[in-house]
C-alpha positions in Angstrom: -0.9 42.7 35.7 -3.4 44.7 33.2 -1.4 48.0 32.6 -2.7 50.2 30.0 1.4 51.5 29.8 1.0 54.9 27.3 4.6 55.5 25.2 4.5 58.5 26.5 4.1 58.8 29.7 6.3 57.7 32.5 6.1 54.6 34.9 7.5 53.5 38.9 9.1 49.9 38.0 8.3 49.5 41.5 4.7 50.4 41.9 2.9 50.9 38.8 2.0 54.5 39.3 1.9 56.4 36.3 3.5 60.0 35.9 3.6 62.9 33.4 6.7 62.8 30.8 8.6 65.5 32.6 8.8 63.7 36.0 11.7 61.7 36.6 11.7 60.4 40.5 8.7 58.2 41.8 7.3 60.0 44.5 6.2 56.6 46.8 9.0 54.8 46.0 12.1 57.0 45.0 13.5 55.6 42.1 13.6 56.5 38.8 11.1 56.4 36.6 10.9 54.3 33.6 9.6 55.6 30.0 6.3 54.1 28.6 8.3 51.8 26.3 10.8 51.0 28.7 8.0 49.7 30.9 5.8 47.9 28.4 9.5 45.9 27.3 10.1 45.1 31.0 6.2 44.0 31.4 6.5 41.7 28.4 10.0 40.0 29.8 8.6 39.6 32.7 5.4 37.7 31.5 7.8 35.7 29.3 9.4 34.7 32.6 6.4 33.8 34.1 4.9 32.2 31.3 6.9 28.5 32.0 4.8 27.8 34.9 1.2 25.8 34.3 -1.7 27.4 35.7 -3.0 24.5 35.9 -2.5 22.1 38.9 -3.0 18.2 38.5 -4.0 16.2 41.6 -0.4 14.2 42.1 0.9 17.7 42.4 2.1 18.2 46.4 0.1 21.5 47.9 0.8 23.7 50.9 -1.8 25.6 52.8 -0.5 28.8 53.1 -3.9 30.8 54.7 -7.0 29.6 56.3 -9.9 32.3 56.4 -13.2 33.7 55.6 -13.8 33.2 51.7 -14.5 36.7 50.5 -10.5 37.3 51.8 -9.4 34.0 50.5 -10.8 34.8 47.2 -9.1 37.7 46.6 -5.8 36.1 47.6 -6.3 33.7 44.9 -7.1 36.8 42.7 -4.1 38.2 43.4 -1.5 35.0 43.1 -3.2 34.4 39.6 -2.2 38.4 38.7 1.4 37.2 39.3 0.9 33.9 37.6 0.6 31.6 40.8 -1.8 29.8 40.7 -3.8 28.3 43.4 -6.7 26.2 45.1 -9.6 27.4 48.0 -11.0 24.7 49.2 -13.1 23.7 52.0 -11.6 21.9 55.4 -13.8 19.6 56.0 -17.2 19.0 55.7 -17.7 19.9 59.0 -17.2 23.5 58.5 -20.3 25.5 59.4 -22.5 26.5 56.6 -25.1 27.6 58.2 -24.5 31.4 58.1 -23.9 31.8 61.7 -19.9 32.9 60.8 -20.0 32.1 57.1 -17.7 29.5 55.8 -13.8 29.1 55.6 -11.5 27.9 53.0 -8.1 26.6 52.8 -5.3 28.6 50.2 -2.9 26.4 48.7 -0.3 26.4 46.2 1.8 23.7 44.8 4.8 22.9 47.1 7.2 24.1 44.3 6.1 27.2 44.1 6.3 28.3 47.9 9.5 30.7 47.1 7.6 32.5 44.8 4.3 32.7 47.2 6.1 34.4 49.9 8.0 36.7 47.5 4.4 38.2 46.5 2.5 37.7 49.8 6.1 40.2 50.8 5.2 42.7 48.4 1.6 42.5 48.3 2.0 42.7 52.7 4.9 46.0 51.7 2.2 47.9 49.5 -1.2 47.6 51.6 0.7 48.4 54.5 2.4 51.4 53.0 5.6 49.7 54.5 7.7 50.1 51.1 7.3 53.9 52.1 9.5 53.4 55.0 12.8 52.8 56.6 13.0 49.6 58.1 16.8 49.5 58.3 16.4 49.5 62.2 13.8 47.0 63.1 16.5 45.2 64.5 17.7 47.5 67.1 17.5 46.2 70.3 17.2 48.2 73.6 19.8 46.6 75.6 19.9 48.8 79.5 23.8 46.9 80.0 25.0 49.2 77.5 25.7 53.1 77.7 23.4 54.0 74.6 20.9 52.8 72.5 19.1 53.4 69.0 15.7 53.4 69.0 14.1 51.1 66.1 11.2 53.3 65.5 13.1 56.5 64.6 16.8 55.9 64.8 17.6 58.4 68.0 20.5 57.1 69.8 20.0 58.1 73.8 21.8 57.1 76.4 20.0 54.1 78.4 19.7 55.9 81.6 16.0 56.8 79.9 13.7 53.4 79.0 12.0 56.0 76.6 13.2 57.0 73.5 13.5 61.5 73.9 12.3 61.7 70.2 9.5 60.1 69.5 8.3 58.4 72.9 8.8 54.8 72.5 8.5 53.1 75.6 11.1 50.3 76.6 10.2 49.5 79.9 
């Protein structure tokens, strides 16, 4: 992570974004803001933190493929686990794969086996940010629509309605 963090300014712990001195709420995430040196102290821990794990990766080490795809996208995965200090290998298949430029060639991602925990935590929060999904309440994804019961919450908005209706009355979510 290559933040230019100013002393005084302001910083979202959360996302990065930077705000004038005066602000105290992130506006994308809600939480509050952290000063300049506040966030350059909690960049440093957190690179200190990191810093135990070898970028390097020696060939008795076990890997997991954890994406198969096009290698423009796979590149920029790896690009991204190295900003948060995974690092990784994109390699070919097989040699089999078709080079030709009829669909352009595919790699495999992988990481070392030990350090899967830590893949999924940033593939989560890398998934949360491009998907503007950290922006949202997704304390109801679990609702279910169950039509045995007298009424229902709907996950996309939170309406309850009685099941007598297989469509949500506030926003229109269809559960038939």
């Amino acid at each position: 992570m290559n933040l230019n963090i100013e002393p005084d300014l302001k910083y979202c712990p959360q996302c990065n974004d930077e705000y004038r001195a005066e602000i105290v709420t992130c506006a994308t995430c809600k939480v509050a803001l952290l000063t300049g040196v506040e966030m350059q102290a909690r960049l440093e821990a957190h690179q200190e933190k990191k810093s135990p794990r070898s970028l390097e990766i020696f060939p008795d080490e076990p890997m997991t493929t954890i994406r198969k795809g096009q290698v423009l996208p796979m590149k920029q995965l790896q690009a991204y686990l190295l900003q948060q200090g995974i690092p990784s290998l994109a390699t070919k298949e097989s040699a089999e794969n078709c080079t030709k430029g009829c669909r352009g060639g595919e790699l495999l991602l992988q990481v070392r086996t030990s350090d899967l925990r830590e893949v999924a935590a940033a593939l989560e929060q890398e998934y949360r940010q491009t998907t503007g999904l950290s922006d949202h309440d997704t304390s109801l994804v679990e609702a279910v629509y169950n039509a045995h019961v007298q009424e229902a919450i709907c996950p996309a908005c939170g309406f309850r309605f009685a099941t007598s209706s297989t469509t949500c009355p506030d926003c229109g979510l269809c559960f038939a």
